[in-house]
C-alpha positions as CSV (number, residue, x, y, z in Angstrom):
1,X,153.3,-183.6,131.4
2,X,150.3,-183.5,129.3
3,X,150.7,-182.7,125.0
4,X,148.7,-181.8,122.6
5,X,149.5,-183.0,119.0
6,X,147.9,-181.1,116.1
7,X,147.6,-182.3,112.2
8,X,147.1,-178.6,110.7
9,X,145.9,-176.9,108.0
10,X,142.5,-178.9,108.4
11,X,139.0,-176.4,107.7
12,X,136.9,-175.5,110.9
13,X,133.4,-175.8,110.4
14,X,130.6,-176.3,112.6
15,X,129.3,-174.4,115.8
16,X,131.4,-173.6,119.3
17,X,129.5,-173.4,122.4
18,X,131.6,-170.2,124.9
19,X,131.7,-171.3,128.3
20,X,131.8,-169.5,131.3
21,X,134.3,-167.0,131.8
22,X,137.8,-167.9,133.5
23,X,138.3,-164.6,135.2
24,X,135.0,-164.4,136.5
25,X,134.5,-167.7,138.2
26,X,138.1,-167.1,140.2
27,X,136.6,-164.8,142.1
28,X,132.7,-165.6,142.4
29,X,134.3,-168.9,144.0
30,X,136.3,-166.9,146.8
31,X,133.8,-164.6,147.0
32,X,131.3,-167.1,148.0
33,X,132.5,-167.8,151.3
34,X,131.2,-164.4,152.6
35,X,127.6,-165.9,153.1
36,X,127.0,-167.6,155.7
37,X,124.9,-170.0,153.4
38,X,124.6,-171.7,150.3
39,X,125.9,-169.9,147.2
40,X,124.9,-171.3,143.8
41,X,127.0,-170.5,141.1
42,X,125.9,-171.7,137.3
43,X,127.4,-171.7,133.6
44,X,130.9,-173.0,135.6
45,X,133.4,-173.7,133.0
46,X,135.0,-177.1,133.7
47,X,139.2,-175.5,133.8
48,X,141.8,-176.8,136.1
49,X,141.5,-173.3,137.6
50,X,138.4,-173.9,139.4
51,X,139.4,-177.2,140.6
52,X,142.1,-175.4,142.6
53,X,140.1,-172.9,144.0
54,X,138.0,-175.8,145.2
55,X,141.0,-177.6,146.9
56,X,141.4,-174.4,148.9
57,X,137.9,-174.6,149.7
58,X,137.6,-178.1,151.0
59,X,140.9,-176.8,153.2
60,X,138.4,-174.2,154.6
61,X,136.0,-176.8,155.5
62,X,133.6,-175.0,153.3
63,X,131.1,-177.8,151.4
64,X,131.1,-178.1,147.9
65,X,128.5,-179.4,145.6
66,X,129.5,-180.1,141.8
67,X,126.8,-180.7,139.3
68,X,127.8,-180.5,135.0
69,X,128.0,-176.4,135.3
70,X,127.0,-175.6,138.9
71,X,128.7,-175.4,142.1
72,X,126.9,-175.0,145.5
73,X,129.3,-173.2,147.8
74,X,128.0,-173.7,151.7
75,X,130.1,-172.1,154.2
76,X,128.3,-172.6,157.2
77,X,131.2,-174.8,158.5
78,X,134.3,-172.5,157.6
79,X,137.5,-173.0,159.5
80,X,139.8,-170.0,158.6
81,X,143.2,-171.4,158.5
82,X,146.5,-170.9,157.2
83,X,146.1,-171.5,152.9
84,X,149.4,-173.1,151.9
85,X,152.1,-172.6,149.4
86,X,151.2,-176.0,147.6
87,X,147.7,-174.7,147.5
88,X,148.0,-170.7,146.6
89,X,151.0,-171.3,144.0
90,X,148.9,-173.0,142.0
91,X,146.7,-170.1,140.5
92,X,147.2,-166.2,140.6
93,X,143.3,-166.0,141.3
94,X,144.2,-167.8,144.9
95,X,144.4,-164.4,146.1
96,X,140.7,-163.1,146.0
97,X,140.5,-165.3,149.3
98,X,142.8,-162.7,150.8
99,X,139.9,-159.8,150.3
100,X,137.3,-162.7,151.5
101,X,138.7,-164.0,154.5
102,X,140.1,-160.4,155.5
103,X,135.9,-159.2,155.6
104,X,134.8,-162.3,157.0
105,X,137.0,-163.1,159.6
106,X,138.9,-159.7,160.1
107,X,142.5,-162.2,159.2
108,X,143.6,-164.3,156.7
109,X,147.4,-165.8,156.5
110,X,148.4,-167.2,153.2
111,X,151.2,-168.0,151.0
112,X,151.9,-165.8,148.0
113,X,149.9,-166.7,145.3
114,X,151.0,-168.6,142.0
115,X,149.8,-168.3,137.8
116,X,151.6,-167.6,134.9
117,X,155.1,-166.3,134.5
118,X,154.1,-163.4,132.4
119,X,155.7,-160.4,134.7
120,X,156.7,-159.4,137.9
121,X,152.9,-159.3,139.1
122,X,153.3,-158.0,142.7
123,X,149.8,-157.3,144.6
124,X,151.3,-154.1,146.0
125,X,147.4,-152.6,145.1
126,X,145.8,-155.0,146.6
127,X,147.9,-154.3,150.3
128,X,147.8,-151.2,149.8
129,X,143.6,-150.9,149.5
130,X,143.7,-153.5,152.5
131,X,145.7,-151.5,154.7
132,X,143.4,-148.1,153.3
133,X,140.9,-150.3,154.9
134,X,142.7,-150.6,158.2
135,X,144.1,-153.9,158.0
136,X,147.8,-154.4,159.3
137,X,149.7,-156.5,156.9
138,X,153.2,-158.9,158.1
139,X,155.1,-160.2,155.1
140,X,157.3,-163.4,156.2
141,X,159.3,-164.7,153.1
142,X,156.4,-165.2,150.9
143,X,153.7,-165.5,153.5
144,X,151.6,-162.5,154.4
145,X,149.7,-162.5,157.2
146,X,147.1,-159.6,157.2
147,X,144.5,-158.7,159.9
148,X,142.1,-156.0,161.2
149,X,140.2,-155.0,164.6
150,X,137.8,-153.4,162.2
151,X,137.9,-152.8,158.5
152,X,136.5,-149.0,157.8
153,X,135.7,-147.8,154.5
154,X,137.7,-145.0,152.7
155,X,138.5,-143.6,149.7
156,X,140.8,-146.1,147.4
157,X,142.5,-144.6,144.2
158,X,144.7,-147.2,142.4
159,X,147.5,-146.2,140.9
160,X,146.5,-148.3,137.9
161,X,143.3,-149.9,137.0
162,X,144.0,-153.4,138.3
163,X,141.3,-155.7,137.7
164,X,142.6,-158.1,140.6
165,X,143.4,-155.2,143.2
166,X,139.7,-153.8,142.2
167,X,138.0,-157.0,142.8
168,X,139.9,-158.2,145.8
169,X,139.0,-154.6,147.3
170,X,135.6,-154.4,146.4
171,X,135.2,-158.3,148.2
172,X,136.9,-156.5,151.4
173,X,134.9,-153.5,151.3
174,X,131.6,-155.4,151.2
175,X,131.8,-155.6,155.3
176,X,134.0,-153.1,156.4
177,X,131.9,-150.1,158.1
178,X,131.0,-147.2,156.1
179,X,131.5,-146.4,152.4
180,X,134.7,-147.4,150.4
181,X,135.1,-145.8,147.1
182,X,137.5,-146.8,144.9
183,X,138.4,-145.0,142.2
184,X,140.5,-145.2,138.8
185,X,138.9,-148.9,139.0
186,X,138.6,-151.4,136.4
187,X,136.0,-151.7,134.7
188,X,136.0,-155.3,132.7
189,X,132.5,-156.8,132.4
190,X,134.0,-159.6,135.2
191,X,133.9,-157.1,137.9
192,X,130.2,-156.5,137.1
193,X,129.6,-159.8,137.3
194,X,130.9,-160.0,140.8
195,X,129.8,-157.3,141.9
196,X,126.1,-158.9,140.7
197,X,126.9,-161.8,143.0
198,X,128.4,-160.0,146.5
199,X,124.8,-157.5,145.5
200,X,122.6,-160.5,145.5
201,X,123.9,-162.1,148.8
202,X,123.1,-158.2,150.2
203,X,126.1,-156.3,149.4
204,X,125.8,-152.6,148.6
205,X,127.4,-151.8,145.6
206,X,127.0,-149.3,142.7
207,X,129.3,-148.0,139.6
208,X,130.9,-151.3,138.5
209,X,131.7,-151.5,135.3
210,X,132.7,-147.9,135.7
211,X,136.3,-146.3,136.8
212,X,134.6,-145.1,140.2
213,X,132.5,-148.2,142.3
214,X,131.1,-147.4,145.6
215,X,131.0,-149.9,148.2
216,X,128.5,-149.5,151.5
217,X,129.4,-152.1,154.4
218,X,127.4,-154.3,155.3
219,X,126.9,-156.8,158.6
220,X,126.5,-160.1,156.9
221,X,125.3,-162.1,153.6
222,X,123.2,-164.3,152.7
223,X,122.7,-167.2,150.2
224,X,122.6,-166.1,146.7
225,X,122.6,-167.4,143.0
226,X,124.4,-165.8,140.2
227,X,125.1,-167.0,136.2
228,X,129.3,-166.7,134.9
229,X,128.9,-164.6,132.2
230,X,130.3,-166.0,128.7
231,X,134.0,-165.8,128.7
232,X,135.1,-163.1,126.3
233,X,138.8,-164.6,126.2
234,X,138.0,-167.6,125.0
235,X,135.2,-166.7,122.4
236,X,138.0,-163.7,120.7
237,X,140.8,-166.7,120.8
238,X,138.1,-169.3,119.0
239,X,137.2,-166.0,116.6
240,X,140.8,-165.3,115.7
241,X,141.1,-169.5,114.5
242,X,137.3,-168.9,112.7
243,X,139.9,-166.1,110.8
244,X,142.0,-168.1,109.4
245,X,140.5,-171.8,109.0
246,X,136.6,-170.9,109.7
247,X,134.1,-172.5,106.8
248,X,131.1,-171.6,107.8
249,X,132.5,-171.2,111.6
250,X,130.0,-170.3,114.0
251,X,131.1,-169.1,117.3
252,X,128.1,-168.6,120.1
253,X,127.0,-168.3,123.3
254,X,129.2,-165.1,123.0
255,X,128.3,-161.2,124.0
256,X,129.3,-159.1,121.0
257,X,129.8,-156.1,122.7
258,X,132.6,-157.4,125.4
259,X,134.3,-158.2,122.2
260,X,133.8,-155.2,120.2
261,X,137.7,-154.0,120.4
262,X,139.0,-157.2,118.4
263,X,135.7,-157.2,115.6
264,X,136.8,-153.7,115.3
265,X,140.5,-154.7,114.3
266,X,139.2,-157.9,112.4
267,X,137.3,-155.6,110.3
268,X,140.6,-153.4,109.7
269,X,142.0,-156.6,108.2
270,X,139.5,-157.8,106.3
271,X,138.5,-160.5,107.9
272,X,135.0,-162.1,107.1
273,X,132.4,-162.5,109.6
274,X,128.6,-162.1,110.5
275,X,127.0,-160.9,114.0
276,X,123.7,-162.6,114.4
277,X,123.1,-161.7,118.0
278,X,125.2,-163.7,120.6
279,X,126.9,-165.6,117.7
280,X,129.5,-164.9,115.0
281,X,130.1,-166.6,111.8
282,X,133.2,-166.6,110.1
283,X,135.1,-168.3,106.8
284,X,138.7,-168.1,106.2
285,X,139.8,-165.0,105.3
286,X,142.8,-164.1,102.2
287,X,144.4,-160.9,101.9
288,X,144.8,-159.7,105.0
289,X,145.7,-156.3,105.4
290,X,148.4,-155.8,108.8
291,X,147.2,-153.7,111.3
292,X,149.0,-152.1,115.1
293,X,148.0,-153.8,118.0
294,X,148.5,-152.1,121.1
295,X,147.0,-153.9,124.7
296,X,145.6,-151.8,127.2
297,X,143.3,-151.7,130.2
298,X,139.4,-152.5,129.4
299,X,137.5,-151.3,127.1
300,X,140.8,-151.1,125.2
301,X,142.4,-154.2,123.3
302,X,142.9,-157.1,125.6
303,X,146.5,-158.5,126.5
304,X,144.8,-161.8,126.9
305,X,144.2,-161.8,123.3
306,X,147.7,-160.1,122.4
307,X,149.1,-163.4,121.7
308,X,146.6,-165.4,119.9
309,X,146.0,-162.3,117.5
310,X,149.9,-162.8,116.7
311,X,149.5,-165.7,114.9
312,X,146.6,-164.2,112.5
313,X,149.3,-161.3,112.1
314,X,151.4,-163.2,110.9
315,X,149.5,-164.4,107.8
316,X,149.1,-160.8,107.1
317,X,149.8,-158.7,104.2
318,X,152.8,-156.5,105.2
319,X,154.2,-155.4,108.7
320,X,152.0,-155.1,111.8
321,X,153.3,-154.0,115.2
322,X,152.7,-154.9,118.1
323,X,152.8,-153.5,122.0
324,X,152.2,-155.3,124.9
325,X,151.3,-152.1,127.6
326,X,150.4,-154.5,130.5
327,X,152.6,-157.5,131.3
328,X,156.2,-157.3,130.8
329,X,156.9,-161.0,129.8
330,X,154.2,-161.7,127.8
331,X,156.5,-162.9,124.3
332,X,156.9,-166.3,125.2
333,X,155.0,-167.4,122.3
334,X,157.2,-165.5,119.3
335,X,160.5,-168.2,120.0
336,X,158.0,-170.8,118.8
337,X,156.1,-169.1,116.0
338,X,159.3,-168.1,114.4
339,X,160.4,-172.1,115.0
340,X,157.3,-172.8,113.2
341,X,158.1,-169.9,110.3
342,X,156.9,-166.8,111.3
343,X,158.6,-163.8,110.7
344,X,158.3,-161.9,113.9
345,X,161.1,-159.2,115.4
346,X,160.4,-158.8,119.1
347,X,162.2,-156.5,122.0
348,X,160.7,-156.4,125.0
349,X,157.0,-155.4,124.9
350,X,157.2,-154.6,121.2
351,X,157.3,-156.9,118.0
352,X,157.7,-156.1,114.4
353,X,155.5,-159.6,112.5
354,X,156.2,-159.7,108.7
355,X,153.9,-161.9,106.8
356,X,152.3,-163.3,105.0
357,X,154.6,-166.8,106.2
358,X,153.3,-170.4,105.9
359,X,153.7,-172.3,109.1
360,X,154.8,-175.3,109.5
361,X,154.5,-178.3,112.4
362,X,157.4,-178.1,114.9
363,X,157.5,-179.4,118.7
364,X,156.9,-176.0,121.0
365,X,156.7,-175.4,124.4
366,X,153.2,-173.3,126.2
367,X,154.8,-171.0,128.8
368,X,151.8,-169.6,129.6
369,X,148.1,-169.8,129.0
370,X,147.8,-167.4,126.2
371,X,151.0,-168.1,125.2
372,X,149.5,-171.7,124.9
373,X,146.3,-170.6,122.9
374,X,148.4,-168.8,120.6
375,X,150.3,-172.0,120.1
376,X,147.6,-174.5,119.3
377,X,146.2,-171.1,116.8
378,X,149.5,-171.4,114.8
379,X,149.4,-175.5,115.1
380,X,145.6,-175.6,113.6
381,X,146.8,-173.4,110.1
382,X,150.6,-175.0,110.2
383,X,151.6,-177.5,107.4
384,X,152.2,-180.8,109.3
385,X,152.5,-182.2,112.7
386,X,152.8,-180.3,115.7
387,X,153.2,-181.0,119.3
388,X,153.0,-178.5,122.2
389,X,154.5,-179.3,125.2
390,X,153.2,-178.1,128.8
391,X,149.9,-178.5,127.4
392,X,148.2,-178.0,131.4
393,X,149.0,-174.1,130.9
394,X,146.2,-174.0,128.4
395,X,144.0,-176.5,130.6
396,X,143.9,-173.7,132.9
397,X,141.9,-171.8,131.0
398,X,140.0,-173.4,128.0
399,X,136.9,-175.4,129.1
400,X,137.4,-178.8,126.8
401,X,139.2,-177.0,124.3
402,X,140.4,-180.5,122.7
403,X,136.8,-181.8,122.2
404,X,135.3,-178.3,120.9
405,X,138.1,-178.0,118.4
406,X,137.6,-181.8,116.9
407,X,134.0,-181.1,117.2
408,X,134.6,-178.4,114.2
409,X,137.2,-180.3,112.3
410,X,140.7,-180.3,113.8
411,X,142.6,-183.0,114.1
412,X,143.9,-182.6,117.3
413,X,143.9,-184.7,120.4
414,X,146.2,-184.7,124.1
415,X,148.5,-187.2,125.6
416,X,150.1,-187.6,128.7
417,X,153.9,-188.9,128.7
């Protein structure tokens, strides 16, 4: 088990580089293996994500070539086999090889896939846009083993604008024949960005980034190159710490507008930062007036941030409330804050945090990967020591988020007992 042990209440000054984004690079991995050629991808982030979805590759027989922030993806070998448990439980994102396999090879067989334990998370959507395509799907205690004569395109509306039943569809749909639509889709700046990739190795795709994308089939693809935009996640979590320890704090590498929801509420509090561009600067902020927070579907507030923007809640002013619309389970964090001395009421997918509070070191416990960032927030302003156990939750999806931290300030470092 790895740990991270923080020494809080220490300033945060200095300059963080955003990486590339998590929830993009999950899927412009899987998506690779449509070409039957070299993909490059670039600005990689270096998570324990991605090296999963590269054990899955190396299964495949796919060859893969790492360089600091690039991967070369050449599929020119690919076996298609049966993608086990020990591989697929180990990341939710494991299942964008169902939508790739499924157009390349017209089957795929794989094990349910794994991630955080932050709701029920069943990829009804997903079956259910495969079989709209004509695929036959066989579920055998968590195996599913889905296949097609032919995919055909149709028209796909989703029930609820998934971003991984949008994605996994729109990979599907690249070589089924005929035009898919899929409507009510999500519309995060991640599907954009792999839509840009499956467009450049010659897929036909318009409308991403809108709640309708259309999808032409094509025969085959080719080798192509595409850039992981910043991740948004990881710049509004380093944002939310600039809040409440920043001197001087400058966050960049960032783009503004995919994080235009959470400056707007950091501006209802008070907080104080600067846009210059693709960077924010931000100093510790006092008075902080409460504020709702509600999560919702893109462009709406982000659940990934619901929990880090807890903590900076709970050195608030007053009462702010809190809803968590998307993921049922997503309050494994308020056990520990209130350990730590929060003041936080929570039922279900709603919490009632009272602040100000002063926090104060205690040894937690990351349940998830936001529930983790959240964690480590609350550790940086506490009074003390504090240690978080389960520390490879947040390894999943912060790119050397111990190093960029001390870089700025914190004393905070990771052990393995």
């Amino acid at each position: 088990m790895k740990r991270i042990i923080i020494e809080g209440n220490k300033r945060l000054s200095g300059k963080i580089k955003i990486g590339g984004a998590k929830n993009s690079v999950v899927a412009l991995i899987p998506a690779a293996i449509l070409a039957n050629d070299i993909v490059k991808i670039s600005n990689v982030p270096n998570i324990s994500d991605k090296d999963a979805l590269v054990e899955i590759l190396n299964l495949l027989n796919v060859k893969v070539e790492k360089q600091t922030g690039i991967i070369e993806i050449d599929s020119k070998n690919i076996k298609n086999c049966v993608i086990p448990e020990d591989l697929s439980s180990k990341l939710r994102a494991s299942y964008y090889f169902m939508g790739a396999l499924l157009a390349r090879f017209k089957k795929v067989e794989m094990y349910f896939p794994g991630g955080c334990n932050i709701g029920s998370r069943p990829i009804d959507l997903h079956l259910k846009g495969f079989e709209a395509l004509g695929a036959t799907i066989k579920k055998e205690d968590s195996k599913y083993l889905i296949e097609a004569k032919e995919l055909k395109g149709s028209d796909i509306f989703l029930d609820f604008a998934s971003v991984g039943a949008t994605i996994n569809i729109m990979i599907a749909a690249t070589m089924a024949k005929g035009i898919t639509k899929i409507k009510n889709a999500a519309r995060e700046a991640e599907i954009s960005n792999i839509a840009e990739l499956l467009n450049n190795m010659g897929a036909k795709i318009t409308g991403a980034g809108t709640d309708e994308i259309t999808i032409e089939g094509v025969k085959k693809m080719h080798s192509a190159e595409v850039k992981v935009i910043p991740d948004r996640i990881e710049a509004g979590t380093y944002i939310i710490m600039g809040a409440l320890l920043g001197d001087n704090l400058v966050v960049e590498g960032m783009i503004p507008e995919h994080n235009i929801v959470l400056l707007n509420k950091l501006q209802e509090m008070g907080v104080n930062f600067k846009l210059q561009n693709h960077k924010i600067i931000l100093n510790k902020s006092g008075n902080l007036r409460p504020t709702n927070v509600r999560t919702v579907v893109y462009p709406g507030f982000p659940t990934d941030l619901g929990q880090p923007i807890a903590v900076l809640l709970t050195q608030a002013n007053g009462i702010s409330l809190f809803e968590e619309t998307i993921w049922e389970n997503r309050m494994g964090h308020v056990k520990y804050l209130n350990m730590m001395g929060a003041n936080i009421v929570a039922e279900r997918q709603h919490a009632k945090i009272i602040g100000p509070t002063k926090l104060h070191g205690a040894e937690i416990t990351a349940t998830d990967l936001r529930a983790g960032a959240a964690l480590v927030t609350a550790g940086l302003i506490a009074e003390g020591t504090t240690i978080i156990n389960d520390a490879e939750h947040i390894l999943r999806g912060y790119e050397r988020i111990i190093s960029k931290l001390s870089s700025v300030g914190a004393n905070i470092k990771i052990v393995e007992i």
